[in-house]
MIDOSE-1310 file (N, C-alpha, C; in nm, 2 decimals, decimal comma, always signed):
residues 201
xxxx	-2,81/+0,88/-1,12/-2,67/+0,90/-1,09/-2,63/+0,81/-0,98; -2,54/+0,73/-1,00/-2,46/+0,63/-0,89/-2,39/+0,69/-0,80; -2,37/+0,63/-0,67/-2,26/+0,69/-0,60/-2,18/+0,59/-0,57; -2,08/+0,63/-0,62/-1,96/+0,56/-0,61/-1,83/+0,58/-0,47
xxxx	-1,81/+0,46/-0,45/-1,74/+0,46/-0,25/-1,64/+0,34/-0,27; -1,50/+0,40/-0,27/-1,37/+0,29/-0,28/-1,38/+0,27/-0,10; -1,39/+0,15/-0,09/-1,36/+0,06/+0,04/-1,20/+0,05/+0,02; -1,13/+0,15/+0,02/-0,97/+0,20/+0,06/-0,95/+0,28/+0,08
xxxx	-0,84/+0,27/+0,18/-0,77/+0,42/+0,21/-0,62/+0,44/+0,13; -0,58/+0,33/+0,03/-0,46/+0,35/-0,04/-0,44/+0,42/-0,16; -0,35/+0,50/-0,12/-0,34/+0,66/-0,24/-0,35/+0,58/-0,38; -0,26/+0,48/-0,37/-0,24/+0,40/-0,55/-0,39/+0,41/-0,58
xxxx	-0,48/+0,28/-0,50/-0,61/+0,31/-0,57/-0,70/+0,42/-0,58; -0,67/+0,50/-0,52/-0,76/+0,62/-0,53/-0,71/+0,70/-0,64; -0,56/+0,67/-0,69/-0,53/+0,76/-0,80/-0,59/+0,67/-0,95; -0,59/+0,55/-0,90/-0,59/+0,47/-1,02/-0,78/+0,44/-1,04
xxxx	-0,85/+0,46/-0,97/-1,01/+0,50/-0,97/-1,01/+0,57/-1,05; -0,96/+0,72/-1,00/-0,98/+0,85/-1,09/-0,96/+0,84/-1,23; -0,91/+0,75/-1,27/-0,87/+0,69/-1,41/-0,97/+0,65/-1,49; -1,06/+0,61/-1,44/-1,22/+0,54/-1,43/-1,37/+0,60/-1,43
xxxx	-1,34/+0,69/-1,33/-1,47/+0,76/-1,24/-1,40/+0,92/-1,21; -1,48/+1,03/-1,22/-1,44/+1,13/-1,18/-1,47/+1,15/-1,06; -1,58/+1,10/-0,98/-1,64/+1,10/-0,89/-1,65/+1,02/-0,81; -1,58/+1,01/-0,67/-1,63/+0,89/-0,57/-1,59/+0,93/-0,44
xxxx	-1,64/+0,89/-0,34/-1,57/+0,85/-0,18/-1,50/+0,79/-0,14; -1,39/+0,81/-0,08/-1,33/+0,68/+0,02/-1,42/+0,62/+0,15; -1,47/+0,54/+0,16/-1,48/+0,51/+0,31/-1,41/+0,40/+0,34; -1,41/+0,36/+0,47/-1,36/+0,22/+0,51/-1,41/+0,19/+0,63
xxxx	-1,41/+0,02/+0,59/-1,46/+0,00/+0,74/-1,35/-0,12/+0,80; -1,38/-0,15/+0,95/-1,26/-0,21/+1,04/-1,31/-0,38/+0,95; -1,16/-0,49/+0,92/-1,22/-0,59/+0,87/-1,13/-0,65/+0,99; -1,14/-0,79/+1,02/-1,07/-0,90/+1,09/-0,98/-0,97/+0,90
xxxx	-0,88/-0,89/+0,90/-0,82/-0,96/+0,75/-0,72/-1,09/+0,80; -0,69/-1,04/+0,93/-0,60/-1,18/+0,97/-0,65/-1,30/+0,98; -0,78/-1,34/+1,03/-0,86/-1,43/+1,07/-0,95/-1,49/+0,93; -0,93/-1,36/+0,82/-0,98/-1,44/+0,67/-0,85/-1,51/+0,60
xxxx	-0,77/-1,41/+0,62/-0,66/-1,53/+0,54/-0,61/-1,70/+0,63; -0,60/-1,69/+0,77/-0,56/-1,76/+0,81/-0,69/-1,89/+0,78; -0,86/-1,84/+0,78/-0,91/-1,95/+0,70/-0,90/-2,01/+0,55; -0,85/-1,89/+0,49/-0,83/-1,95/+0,34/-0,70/-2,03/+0,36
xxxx	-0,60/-2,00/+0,42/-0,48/-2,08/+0,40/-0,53/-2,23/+0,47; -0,59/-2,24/+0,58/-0,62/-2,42/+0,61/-0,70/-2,46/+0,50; -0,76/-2,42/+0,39/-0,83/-2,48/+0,32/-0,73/-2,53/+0,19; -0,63/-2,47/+0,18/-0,53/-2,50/+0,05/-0,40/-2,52/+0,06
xxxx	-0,33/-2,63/+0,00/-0,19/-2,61/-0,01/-0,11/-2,56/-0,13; -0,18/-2,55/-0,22/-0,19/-2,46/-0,35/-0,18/-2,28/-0,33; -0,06/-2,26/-0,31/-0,04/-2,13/-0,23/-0,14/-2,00/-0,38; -0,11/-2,05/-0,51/-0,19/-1,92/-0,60/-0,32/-1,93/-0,60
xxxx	-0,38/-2,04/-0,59/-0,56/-2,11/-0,56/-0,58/-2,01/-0,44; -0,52/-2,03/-0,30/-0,51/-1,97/-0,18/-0,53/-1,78/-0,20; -0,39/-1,72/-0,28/-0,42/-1,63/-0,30/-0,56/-1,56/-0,37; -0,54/-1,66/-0,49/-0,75/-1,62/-0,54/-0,78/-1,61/-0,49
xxxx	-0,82/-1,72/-0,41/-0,93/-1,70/-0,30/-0,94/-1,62/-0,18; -0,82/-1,54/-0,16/-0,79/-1,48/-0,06/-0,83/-1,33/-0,07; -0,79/-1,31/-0,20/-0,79/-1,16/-0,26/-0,93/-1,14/-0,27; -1,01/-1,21/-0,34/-1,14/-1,22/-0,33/-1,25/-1,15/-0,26
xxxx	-1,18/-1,25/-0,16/-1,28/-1,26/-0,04/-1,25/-1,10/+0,06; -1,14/-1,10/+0,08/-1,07/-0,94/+0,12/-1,15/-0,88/+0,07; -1,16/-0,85/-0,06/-1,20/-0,75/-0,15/-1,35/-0,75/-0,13; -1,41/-0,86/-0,13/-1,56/-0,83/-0,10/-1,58/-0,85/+0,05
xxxx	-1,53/-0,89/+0,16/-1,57/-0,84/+0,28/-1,53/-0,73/+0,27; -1,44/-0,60/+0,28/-1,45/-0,49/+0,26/-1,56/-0,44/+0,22; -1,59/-0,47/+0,10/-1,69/-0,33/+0,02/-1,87/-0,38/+0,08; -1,86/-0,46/+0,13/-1,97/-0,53/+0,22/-1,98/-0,45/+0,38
xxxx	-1,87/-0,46/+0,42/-1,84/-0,40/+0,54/-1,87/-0,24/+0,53; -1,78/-0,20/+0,44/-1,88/-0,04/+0,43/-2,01/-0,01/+0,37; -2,06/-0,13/+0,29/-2,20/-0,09/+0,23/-2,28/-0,10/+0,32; -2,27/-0,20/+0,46/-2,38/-0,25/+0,54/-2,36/-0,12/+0,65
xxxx	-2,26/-0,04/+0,69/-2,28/+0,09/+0,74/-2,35/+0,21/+0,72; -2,38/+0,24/+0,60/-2,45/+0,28/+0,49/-2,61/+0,34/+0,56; -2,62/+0,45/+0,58/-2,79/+0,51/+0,66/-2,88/+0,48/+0,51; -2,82/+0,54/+0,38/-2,86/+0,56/+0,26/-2,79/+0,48/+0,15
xxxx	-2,85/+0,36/+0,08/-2,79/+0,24/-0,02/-2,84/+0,24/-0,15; -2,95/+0,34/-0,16/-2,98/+0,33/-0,28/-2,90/+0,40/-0,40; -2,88/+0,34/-0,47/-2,80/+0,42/-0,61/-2,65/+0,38/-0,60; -2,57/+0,30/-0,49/-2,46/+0,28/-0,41/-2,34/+0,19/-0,48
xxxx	-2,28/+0,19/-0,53/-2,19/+0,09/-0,57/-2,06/+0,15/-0,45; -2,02/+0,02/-0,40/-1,89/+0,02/-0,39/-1,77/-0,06/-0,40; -1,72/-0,06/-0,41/-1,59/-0,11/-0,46/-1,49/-0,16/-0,37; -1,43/-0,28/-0,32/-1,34/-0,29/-0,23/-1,26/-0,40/-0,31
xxxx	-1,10/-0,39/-0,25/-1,02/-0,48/-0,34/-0,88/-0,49/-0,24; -0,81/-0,63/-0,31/-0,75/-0,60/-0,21/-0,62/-0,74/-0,29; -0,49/-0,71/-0,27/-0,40/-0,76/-0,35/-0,27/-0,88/-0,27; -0,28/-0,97/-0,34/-0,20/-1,10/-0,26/-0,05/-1,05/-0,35
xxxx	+0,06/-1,09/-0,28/+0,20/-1,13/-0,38/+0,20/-1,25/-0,32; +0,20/-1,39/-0,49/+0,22/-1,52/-0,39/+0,37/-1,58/-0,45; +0,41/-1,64/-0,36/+0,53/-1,72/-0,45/+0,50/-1,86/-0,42; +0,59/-2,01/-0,49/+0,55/-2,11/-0,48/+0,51/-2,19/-0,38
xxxx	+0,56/-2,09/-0,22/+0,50/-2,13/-0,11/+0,47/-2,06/+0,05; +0,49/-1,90/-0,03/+0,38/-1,87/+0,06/+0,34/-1,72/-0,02; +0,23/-1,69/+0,09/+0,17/-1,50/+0,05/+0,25/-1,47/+0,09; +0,26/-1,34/+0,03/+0,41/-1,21/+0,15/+0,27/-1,13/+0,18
xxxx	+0,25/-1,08/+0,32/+0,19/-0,95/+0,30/+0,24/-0,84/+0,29; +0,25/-0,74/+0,42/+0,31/-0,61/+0,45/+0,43/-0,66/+0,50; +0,59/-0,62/+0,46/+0,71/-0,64/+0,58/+0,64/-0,57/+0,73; +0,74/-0,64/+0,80/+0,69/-0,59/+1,00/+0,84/-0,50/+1,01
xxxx	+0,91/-0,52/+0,91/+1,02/-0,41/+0,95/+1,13/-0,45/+0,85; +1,24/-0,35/+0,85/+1,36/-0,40/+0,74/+1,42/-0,52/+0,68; +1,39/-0,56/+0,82/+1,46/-0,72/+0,82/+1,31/-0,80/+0,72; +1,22/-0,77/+0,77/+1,12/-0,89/+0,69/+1,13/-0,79/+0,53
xxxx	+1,18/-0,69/+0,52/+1,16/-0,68/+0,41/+1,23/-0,72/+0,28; +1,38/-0,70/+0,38/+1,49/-0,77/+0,27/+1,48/-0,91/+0,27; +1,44/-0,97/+0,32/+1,41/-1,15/+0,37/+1,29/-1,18/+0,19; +1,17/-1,10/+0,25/+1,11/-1,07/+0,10/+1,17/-1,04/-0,04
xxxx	+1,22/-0,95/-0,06/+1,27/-0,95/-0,17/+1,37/-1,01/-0,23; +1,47/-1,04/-0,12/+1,52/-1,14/-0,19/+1,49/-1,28/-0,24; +1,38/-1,33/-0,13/+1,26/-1,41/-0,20/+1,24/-1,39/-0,35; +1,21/-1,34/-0,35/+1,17/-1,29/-0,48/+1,28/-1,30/-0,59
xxxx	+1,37/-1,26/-0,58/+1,47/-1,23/-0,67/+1,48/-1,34/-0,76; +1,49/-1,37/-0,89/+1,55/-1,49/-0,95/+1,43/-1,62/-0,98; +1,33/-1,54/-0,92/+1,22/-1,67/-0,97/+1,09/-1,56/-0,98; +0,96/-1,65/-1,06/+0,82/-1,56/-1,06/+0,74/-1,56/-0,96
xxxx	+0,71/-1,44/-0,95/+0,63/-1,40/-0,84/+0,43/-1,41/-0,90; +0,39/-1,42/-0,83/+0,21/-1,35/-0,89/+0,17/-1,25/-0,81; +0,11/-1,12/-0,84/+0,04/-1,04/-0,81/-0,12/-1,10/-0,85; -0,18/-1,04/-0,75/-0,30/-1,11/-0,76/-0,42/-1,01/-0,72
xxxx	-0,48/-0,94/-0,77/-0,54/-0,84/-0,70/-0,70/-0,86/-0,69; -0,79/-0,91/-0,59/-0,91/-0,93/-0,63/-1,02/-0,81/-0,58; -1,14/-0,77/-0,66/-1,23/-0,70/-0,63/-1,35/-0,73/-0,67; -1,46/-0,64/-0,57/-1,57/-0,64/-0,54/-1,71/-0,52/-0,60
xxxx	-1,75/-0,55/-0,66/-1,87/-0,43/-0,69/-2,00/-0,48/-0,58; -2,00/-0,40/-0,50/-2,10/-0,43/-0,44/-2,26/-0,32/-0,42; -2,37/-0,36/-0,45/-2,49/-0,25/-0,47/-2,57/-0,35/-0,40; -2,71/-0,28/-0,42/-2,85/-0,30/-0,33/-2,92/-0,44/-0,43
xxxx	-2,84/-0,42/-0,54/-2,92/-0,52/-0,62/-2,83/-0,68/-0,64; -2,70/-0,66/-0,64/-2,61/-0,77/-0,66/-2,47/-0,75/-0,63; -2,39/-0,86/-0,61/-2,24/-0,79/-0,58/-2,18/-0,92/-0,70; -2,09/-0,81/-0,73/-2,01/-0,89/-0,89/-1,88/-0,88/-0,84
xxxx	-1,82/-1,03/-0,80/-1,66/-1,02/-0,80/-1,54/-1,09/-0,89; -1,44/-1,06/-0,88/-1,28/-1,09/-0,99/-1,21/-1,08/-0,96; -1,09/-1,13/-1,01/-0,96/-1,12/-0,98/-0,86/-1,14/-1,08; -0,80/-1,05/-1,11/-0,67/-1,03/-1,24/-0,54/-1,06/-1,16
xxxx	-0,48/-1,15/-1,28/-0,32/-1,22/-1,15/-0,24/-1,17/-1,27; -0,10/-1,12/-1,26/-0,01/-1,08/-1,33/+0,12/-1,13/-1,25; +0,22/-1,22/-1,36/+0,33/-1,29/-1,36/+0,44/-1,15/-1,33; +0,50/-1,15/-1,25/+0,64/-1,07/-1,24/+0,74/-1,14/-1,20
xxxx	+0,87/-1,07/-1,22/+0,98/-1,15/-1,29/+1,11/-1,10/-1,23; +1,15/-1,05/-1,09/+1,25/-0,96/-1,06/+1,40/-1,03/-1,13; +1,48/-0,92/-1,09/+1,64/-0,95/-1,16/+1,70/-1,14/-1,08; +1,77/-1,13/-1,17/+1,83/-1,27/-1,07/+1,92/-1,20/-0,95
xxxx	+1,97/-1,28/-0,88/+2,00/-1,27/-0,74/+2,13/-1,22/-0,76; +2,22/-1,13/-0,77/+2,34/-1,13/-0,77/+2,40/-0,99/-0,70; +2,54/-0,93/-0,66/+2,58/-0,84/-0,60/+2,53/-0,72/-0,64; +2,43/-0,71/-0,77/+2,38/-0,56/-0,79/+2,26/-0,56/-0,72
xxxx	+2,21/-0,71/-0,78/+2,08/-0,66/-0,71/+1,98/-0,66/-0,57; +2,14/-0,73/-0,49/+2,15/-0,75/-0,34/+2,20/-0,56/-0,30; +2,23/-0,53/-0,35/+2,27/-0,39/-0,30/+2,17/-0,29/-0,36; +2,06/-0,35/-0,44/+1,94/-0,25/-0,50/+1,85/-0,30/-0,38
xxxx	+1,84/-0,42/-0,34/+1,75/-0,46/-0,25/+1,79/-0,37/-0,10; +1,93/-0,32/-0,06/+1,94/-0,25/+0,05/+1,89/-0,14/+0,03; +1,96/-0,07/-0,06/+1,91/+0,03/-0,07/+1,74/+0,08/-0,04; +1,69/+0,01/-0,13/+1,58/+0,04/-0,15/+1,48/-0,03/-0,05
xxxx	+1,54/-0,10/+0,09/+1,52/-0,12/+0,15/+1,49/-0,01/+0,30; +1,59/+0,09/+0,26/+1,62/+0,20/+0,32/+1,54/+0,32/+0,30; +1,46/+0,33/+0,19/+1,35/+0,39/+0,19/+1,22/+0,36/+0,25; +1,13/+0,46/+0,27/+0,95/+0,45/+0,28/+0,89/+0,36/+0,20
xxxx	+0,92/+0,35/+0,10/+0,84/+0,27/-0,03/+0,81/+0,09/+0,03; +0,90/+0,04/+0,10/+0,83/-0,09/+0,06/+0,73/-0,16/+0,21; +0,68/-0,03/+0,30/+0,68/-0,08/+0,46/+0,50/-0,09/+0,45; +0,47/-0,04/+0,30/+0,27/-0,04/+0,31/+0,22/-0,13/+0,21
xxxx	+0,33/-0,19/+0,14/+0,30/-0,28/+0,01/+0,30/-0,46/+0,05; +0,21/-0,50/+0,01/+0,23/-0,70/-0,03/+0,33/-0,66/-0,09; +0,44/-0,80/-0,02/+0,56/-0,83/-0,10/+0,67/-0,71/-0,09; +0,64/-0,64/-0,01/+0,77/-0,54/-0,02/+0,82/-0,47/-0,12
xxxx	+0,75/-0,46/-0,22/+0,79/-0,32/-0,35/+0,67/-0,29/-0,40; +0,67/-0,18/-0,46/+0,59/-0,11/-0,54/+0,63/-0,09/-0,72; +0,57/-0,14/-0,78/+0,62/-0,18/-0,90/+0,62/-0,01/-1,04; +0,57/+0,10/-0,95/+0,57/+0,24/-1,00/+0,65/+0,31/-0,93
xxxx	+0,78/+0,27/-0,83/+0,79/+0,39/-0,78/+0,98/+0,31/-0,80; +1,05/+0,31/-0,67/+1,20/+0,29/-0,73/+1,20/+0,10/-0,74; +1,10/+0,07/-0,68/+1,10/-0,10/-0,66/+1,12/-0,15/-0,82; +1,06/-0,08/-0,92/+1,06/-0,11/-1,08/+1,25/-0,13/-1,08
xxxx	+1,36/-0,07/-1,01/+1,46/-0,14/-1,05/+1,48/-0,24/-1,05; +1,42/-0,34/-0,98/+1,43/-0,51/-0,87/+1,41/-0,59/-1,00; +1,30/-0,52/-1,13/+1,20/-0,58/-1,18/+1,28/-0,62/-1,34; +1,29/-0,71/-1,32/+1,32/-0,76/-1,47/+1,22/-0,77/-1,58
xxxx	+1,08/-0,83/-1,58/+1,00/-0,84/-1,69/+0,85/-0,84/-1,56; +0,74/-0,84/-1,62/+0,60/-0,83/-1,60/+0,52/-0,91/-1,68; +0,48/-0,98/-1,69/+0,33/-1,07/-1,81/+0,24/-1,03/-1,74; +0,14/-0,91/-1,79/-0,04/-0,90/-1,75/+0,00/-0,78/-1,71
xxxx	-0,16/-0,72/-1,61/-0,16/-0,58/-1,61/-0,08/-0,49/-1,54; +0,05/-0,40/-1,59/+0,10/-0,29/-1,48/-0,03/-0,26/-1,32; -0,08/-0,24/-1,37/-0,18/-0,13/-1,26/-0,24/-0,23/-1,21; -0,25/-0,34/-1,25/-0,28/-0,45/-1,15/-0,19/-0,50/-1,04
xxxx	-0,07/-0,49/-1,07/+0,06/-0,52/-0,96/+0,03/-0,36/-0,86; +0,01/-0,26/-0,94/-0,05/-0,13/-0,84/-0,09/-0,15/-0,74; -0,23/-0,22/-0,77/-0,34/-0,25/-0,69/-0,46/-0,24/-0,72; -0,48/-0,18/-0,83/-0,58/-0,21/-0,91/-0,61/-0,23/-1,08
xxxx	-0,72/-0,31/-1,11/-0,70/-0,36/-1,25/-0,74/-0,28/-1,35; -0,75/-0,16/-1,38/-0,81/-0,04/-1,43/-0,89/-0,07/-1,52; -0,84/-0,17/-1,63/-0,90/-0,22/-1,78/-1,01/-0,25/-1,71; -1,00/-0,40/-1,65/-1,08/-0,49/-1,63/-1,21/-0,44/-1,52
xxxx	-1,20/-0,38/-1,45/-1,25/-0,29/-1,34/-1,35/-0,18/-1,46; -1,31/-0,12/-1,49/-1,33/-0,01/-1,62/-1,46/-0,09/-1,64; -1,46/-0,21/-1,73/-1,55/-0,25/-1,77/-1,62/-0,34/-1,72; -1,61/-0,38/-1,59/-1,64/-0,45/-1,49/-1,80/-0,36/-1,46
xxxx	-1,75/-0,23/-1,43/-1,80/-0,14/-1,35/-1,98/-0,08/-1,47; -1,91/-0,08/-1,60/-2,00/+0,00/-1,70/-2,12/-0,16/-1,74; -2,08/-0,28/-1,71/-2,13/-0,41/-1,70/-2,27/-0,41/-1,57; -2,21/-0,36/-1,51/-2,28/-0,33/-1,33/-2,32/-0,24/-1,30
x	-2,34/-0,09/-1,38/-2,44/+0,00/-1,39/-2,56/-0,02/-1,41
Protein backbone atom coordinates (compact mmCIF):
# COMPACT_ATOMS: atom_id res chain seq x y z
CA UNK A 1 0.00 0.00 0.00
CA UNK A 2 1.43 3.48 -1.21
CA UNK A 3 1.31 6.58 0.53
CA UNK A 4 0.26 9.21 -1.20
CA UNK A 5 1.33 13.21 -0.24
CA UNK A 6 0.09 16.36 -2.56
CA UNK A 7 3.05 18.92 -2.25
CA UNK A 8 -0.06 21.59 -2.11
CA UNK A 9 -1.98 23.49 -0.10
CA UNK A 10 -4.54 24.44 -3.03
CA UNK A 11 -8.18 23.44 -2.41
CA UNK A 12 -8.58 22.96 -6.53
CA UNK A 13 -5.95 20.31 -6.34
CA UNK A 14 -6.83 18.64 -3.46
CA UNK A 15 -10.38 18.36 -4.75
CA UNK A 16 -9.23 17.36 -8.18
CA UNK A 17 -6.69 14.41 -6.47
CA UNK A 18 -9.64 13.00 -4.80
CA UNK A 19 -10.83 12.32 -8.29
CA UNK A 20 -7.93 9.94 -8.57
CA UNK A 21 -6.85 8.61 -5.12
CA UNK A 22 -9.17 8.24 -2.18
CA UNK A 23 -6.44 8.56 -0.04
CA UNK A 24 -3.63 11.10 0.53
CA UNK A 25 -1.84 13.96 2.63
CA UNK A 26 -1.17 17.37 2.01
CA UNK A 27 2.17 18.48 3.09
CA UNK A 28 4.33 21.25 1.96
CA UNK A 29 7.41 22.46 2.08
CA UNK A 30 9.00 26.24 1.98
CA UNK A 31 10.47 26.59 -1.94
CA UNK A 32 12.60 29.78 -3.17
CA UNK A 33 9.80 29.85 -6.45
CA UNK A 34 11.05 33.38 -7.16
CA UNK A 35 14.72 32.65 -7.67
CA UNK A 36 13.50 29.37 -9.98
CA UNK A 37 11.53 31.28 -12.30
CA UNK A 38 13.74 34.24 -12.54
CA UNK A 39 16.49 31.39 -13.68
CA UNK A 40 14.31 29.84 -16.22
CA UNK A 41 13.40 33.20 -17.60
CA UNK A 42 17.41 34.21 -18.38
CA UNK A 43 17.70 31.10 -20.13
CA UNK A 44 14.66 31.80 -22.79
CA UNK A 45 13.06 34.26 -24.85
CA UNK A 46 10.48 31.93 -25.98
CA UNK A 47 8.07 32.86 -23.21
CA UNK A 48 5.84 29.06 -23.68
CA UNK A 49 9.42 26.95 -23.78
CA UNK A 50 10.11 29.22 -20.47
CA UNK A 51 6.74 28.35 -19.10
CA UNK A 52 7.46 24.36 -19.69
CA UNK A 53 10.21 24.61 -18.26
CA UNK A 54 9.11 26.59 -15.43
CA UNK A 55 6.11 24.55 -14.49
CA UNK A 56 8.21 21.63 -14.42
CA UNK A 57 10.70 22.42 -12.50
CA UNK A 58 8.22 24.18 -9.69
CA UNK A 59 6.41 21.06 -9.75
CA UNK A 60 9.29 18.82 -9.00
CA UNK A 61 11.27 21.03 -6.60
CA UNK A 62 8.20 20.95 -4.63
CA UNK A 63 7.46 17.20 -4.32
CA UNK A 64 11.42 16.85 -3.74
CA UNK A 65 11.25 19.39 -1.08
CA UNK A 66 8.68 17.56 0.88
CA UNK A 67 9.94 14.00 0.15
CA UNK A 68 13.55 14.95 1.43
CA UNK A 69 11.68 16.05 4.93
CA UNK A 70 10.31 12.68 5.14
CA UNK A 71 11.63 10.56 8.71
CA UNK A 72 9.92 7.52 6.71
CA UNK A 73 10.11 7.23 2.41
CA UNK A 74 9.46 4.00 1.90
CA UNK A 75 6.21 3.12 -0.01
CA UNK A 76 6.04 7.24 -0.68
CA UNK A 77 4.89 8.89 -3.78
CA UNK A 78 4.41 12.42 -3.86
CA UNK A 79 3.15 14.61 -6.05
CA UNK A 80 3.94 18.35 -6.54
CA UNK A 81 2.71 20.60 -9.49
CA UNK A 82 2.47 23.70 -10.24
CA UNK A 83 0.77 25.95 -13.14
CA UNK A 84 2.21 28.85 -15.52
CA UNK A 85 -0.48 31.27 -17.58
CA UNK A 86 1.81 32.32 -20.54
CA UNK A 87 0.96 34.82 -23.15
CA UNK A 88 3.20 35.79 -26.23
CA UNK A 89 5.45 37.74 -23.84
CA UNK A 90 5.25 37.19 -20.66
CA UNK A 91 4.10 34.60 -17.41
CA UNK A 92 1.30 36.25 -15.33
CA UNK A 93 1.64 34.80 -11.93
CA UNK A 94 -0.60 35.72 -8.79
CA UNK A 95 -2.10 39.65 -9.28
CA UNK A 96 -0.37 41.87 -6.16
CA UNK A 97 -3.68 43.55 -6.02
CA UNK A 98 -6.81 44.91 -8.16
CA UNK A 99 -4.90 46.97 -10.21
CA UNK A 100 -2.48 44.01 -11.41
CA UNK A 101 -5.34 42.09 -11.83
CA UNK A 102 -7.46 44.03 -14.25
CA UNK A 103 -3.99 44.97 -16.07
CA UNK A 104 -4.03 40.96 -16.47
CA UNK A 105 -7.11 40.16 -17.76
CA UNK A 106 -7.40 42.44 -19.95
CA UNK A 107 -4.15 41.16 -21.24
CA UNK A 108 -5.77 38.43 -21.97
CA UNK A 109 -8.89 39.46 -23.50
CA UNK A 110 -8.99 39.09 -27.44
CA UNK A 111 -5.98 36.85 -27.93
CA UNK A 112 -4.75 33.02 -26.69
CA UNK A 113 -3.53 32.53 -23.65
CA UNK A 114 -1.70 28.86 -22.50
CA UNK A 115 -2.21 27.29 -19.28
CA UNK A 116 0.45 25.15 -18.56
CA UNK A 117 0.43 23.00 -15.67
CA UNK A 118 3.60 20.81 -14.87
CA UNK A 119 4.01 17.76 -12.38
CA UNK A 120 6.03 15.62 -10.50
CA UNK A 121 5.81 11.93 -9.13
CA UNK A 122 8.38 11.64 -6.94
CA UNK A 123 9.34 8.06 -4.82
CA UNK A 124 12.44 6.26 -3.29
CA UNK A 125 12.87 4.57 -6.58
CA UNK A 126 12.52 7.28 -9.43
CA UNK A 127 10.83 10.69 -10.08
CA UNK A 128 8.58 10.85 -13.37
CA UNK A 129 7.81 14.35 -14.65
CA UNK A 130 5.06 16.24 -17.31
CA UNK A 131 3.42 18.86 -18.31
CA UNK A 132 -0.15 19.31 -20.11
CA UNK A 133 -0.59 22.92 -21.83
CA UNK A 134 -4.20 23.87 -22.85
CA UNK A 135 -4.97 26.78 -25.45
CA UNK A 136 -7.65 29.36 -23.86
CA UNK A 137 -9.43 31.82 -25.68
CA UNK A 138 -11.14 34.72 -23.51
CA UNK A 139 -13.97 37.09 -25.07
CA UNK A 140 -12.64 39.85 -27.30
CA UNK A 141 -12.09 43.12 -25.67
CA UNK A 142 -15.16 45.21 -25.66
CA UNK A 143 -17.65 47.28 -23.17
CA UNK A 144 -19.18 43.94 -21.87
CA UNK A 145 -16.37 42.39 -21.31
CA UNK A 146 -14.43 45.38 -19.71
CA UNK A 147 -17.26 45.59 -17.21
CA UNK A 148 -17.13 41.51 -16.64
CA UNK A 149 -13.46 42.12 -16.03
CA UNK A 150 -14.46 44.82 -13.03
CA UNK A 151 -16.69 43.15 -11.68
CA UNK A 152 -15.19 40.19 -11.33
CA UNK A 153 -12.39 41.90 -10.43
CA UNK A 154 -14.18 42.87 -7.26
CA UNK A 155 -14.41 39.52 -5.99
CA UNK A 156 -12.01 36.89 -3.95
CA UNK A 157 -11.70 34.65 -7.00
CA UNK A 158 -8.85 36.02 -8.89
CA UNK A 159 -6.12 37.23 -5.94
CA UNK A 160 -4.69 33.07 -5.50
CA UNK A 161 -4.74 32.20 -9.22
CA UNK A 162 -1.81 32.45 -12.32
CA UNK A 163 -3.30 34.91 -14.55
CA UNK A 164 -6.02 36.28 -12.49
CA UNK A 165 -9.15 33.90 -13.13
CA UNK A 166 -10.22 30.70 -12.32
CA UNK A 167 -11.66 28.96 -15.19
CA UNK A 168 -14.58 26.90 -12.67
CA UNK A 169 -15.76 29.54 -10.77
CA UNK A 170 -17.36 33.16 -12.30
CA UNK A 171 -13.89 33.80 -14.41
CA UNK A 172 -15.61 31.02 -17.04
CA UNK A 173 -17.62 34.36 -18.09
CA UNK A 174 -14.23 36.12 -19.54
CA UNK A 175 -13.94 32.67 -21.40
CA UNK A 176 -14.87 32.33 -24.86
CA UNK A 177 -13.45 28.81 -26.04
CA UNK A 178 -10.72 26.23 -24.37
CA UNK A 179 -8.57 23.53 -26.71
CA UNK A 180 -7.18 20.68 -24.05
CA UNK A 181 -7.90 19.80 -20.59
CA UNK A 182 -10.62 21.82 -18.36
CA UNK A 183 -8.95 20.62 -15.09
CA UNK A 184 -5.79 21.31 -16.42
CA UNK A 185 -6.46 25.15 -16.54
CA UNK A 186 -7.70 24.05 -12.63
CA UNK A 187 -4.49 23.04 -11.84
CA UNK A 188 -4.38 19.80 -12.28
CA UNK A 189 -4.33 17.25 -15.21
CA UNK A 190 -6.63 14.56 -13.88
CA UNK A 191 -6.58 12.24 -17.11
CA UNK A 192 -3.05 12.49 -17.69
CA UNK A 193 -1.94 12.35 -13.97
CA UNK A 194 -4.58 9.34 -13.48
CA UNK A 195 -2.47 7.40 -15.62
CA UNK A 196 0.70 8.93 -14.98
CA UNK A 197 0.34 7.70 -11.51
CA UNK A 198 -1.05 3.80 -12.15
CA UNK A 199 2.35 3.82 -14.75
CA UNK A 200 4.53 4.75 -11.44
CA UNK A 201 2.96 2.27 -9.02
Amino acid sequence: MHRIILASQSPRRKELLSLIVDDFEVITADVDERSIEEEVLKKHDDMTEAGKEMAVLLGKTKAKAVFGELEEKDGVIVIGADTCVVTKDEILGKPEDREDAVRMLRKLSGAPHYVITGVSLVSEEKTVSFYEESEVIFNDMDGYQEELIKEYADTKEPYDKAGAYGIQGKGSLLIKKLNGDFYNVMGLPVSRLAKELRLFL
